[in-house]
C-alpha positions in Angstrom: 49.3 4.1 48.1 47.3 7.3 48.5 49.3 8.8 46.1 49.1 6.3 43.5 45.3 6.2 44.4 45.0 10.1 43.7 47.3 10.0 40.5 44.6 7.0 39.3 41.4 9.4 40.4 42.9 12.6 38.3 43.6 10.6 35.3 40.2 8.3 35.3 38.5 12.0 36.0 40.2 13.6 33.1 39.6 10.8 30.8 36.0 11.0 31.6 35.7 15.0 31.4 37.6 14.3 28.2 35.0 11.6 27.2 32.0 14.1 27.9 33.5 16.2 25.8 33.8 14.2 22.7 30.4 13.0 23.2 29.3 16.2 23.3 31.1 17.5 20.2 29.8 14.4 18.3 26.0 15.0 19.5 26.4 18.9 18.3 27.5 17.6 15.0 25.5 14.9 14.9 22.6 17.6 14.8 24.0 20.4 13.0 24.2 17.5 10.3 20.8 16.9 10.4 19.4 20.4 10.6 21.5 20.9 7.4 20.4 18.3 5.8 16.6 19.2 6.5 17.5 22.6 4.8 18.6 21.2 2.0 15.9 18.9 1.7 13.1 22.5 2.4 15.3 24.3 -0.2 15.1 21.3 -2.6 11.6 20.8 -2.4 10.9 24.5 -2.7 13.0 24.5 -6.1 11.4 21.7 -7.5 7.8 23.4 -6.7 8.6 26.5 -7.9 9.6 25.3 -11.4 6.7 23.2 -11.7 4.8 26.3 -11.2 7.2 28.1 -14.3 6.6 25.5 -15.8 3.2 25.7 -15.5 2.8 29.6 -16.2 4.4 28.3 -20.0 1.1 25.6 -20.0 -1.7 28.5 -18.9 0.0 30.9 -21.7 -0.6 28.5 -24.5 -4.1 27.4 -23.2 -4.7 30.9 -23.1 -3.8 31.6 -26.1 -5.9 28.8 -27.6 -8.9 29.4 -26.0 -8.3 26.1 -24.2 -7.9 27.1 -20.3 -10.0 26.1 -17.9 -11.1 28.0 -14.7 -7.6 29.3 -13.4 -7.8 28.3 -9.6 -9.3 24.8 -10.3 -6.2 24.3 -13.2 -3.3 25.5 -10.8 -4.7 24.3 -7.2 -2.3 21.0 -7.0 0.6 22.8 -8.3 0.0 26.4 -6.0 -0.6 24.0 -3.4 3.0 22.3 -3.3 4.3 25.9 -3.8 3.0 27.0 -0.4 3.8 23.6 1.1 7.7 24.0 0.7 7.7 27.6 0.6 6.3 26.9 4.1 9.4 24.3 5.0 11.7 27.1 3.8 10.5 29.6 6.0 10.8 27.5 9.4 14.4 26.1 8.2 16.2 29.3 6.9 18.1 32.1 8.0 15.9 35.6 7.5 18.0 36.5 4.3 16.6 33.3 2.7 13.2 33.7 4.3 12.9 36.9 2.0 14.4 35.8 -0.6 11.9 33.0 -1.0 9.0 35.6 -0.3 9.8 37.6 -3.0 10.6 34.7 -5.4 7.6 33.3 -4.8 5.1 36.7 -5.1 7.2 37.4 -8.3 6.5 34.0 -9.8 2.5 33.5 -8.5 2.0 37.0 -10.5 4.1 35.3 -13.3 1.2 32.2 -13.3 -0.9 34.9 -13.4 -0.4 37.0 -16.0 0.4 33.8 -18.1 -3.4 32.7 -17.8 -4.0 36.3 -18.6 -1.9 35.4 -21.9 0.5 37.8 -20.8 4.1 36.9 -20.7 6.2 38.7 -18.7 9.3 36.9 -17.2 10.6 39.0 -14.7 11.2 36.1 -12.3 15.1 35.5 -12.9 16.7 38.1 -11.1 15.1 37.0 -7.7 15.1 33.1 -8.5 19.2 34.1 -8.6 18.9 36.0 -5.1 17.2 32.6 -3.7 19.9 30.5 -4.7 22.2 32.5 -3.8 21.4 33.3 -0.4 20.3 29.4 -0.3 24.3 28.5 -1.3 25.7 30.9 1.2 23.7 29.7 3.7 24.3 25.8 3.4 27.7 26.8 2.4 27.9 28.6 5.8 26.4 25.1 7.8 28.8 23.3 5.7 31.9 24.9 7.5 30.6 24.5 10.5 30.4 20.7 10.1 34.2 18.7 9.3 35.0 17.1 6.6 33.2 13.3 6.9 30.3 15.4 7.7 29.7 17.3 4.6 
């Protein structure tokens, strides 16, 4: 009887240690899941600002051109205000290489806007809009394997 009562104690305490364990696993992936998908949704919003703001840099170079721009901060407020916003959400989700990335990026394209309402058109913003996504891909690529396969 003791003996059977012992072999029933080891296995009910392994199956629970076992138990805490999966739990544990599913919590940690539970949240690296989320904390990915929060980076993707900073990274998301950041791209999406940023090429309103290109987009806008084409509007202030035609204006300027036609004599048609108004005053420059009042013009670009709403669109260099969601700029800073997600760069903002970009720098407290991403690794350091990103947080640069996105630095640069967005210096290189706020002196793009403007030299635009300057009517000067001077694109130099690809090369470090390519560093951003990739450093962006490697990263999410890097919390994707880190994650299983449902979890992607």
């Amino acid at each position: 009887m003791i003996i059977t009562f012992l072999g029933t104690y080891l296995v009910a305490s392994k199956q629970a240690d076992t138990q805490v364990r999966l739990k544990s696993a599913e919590i940690s992936a539970a949240k690296a899941q989320s904390l990915r998908k929060e980076k993707l949704d900073s990274f998301s919003a950041f791209l999406n600002a940023s090429d309103s703001t290109w987009q806008l840099s084409n509007d202030f170079l035609v204006k300027s051109r036609t004599g048609s721009l108004g005053e420059y901060r009042e013009e670009s407020r709403e669109v260099v205000t969601e700029l800073t916003r997600s760069y903002l959400g970009v720098l407290v989700a991403s690794s350091q290489k990103t947080r640069d990335a996105a630095t640069k990026y967005k210096e290189t394209l706020s002196l793009h806007l403007q030299r635009a309402a300057k009517s000067e058109w001077q694109d130099d913003t690809a090369t470090d809009r390519k560093e951003l996504l990739d450093a962006m891909r490697e990263e999410l690529e890097g919390d994707a394997a880190t994650l299983g396969p449902a979890q992607k």
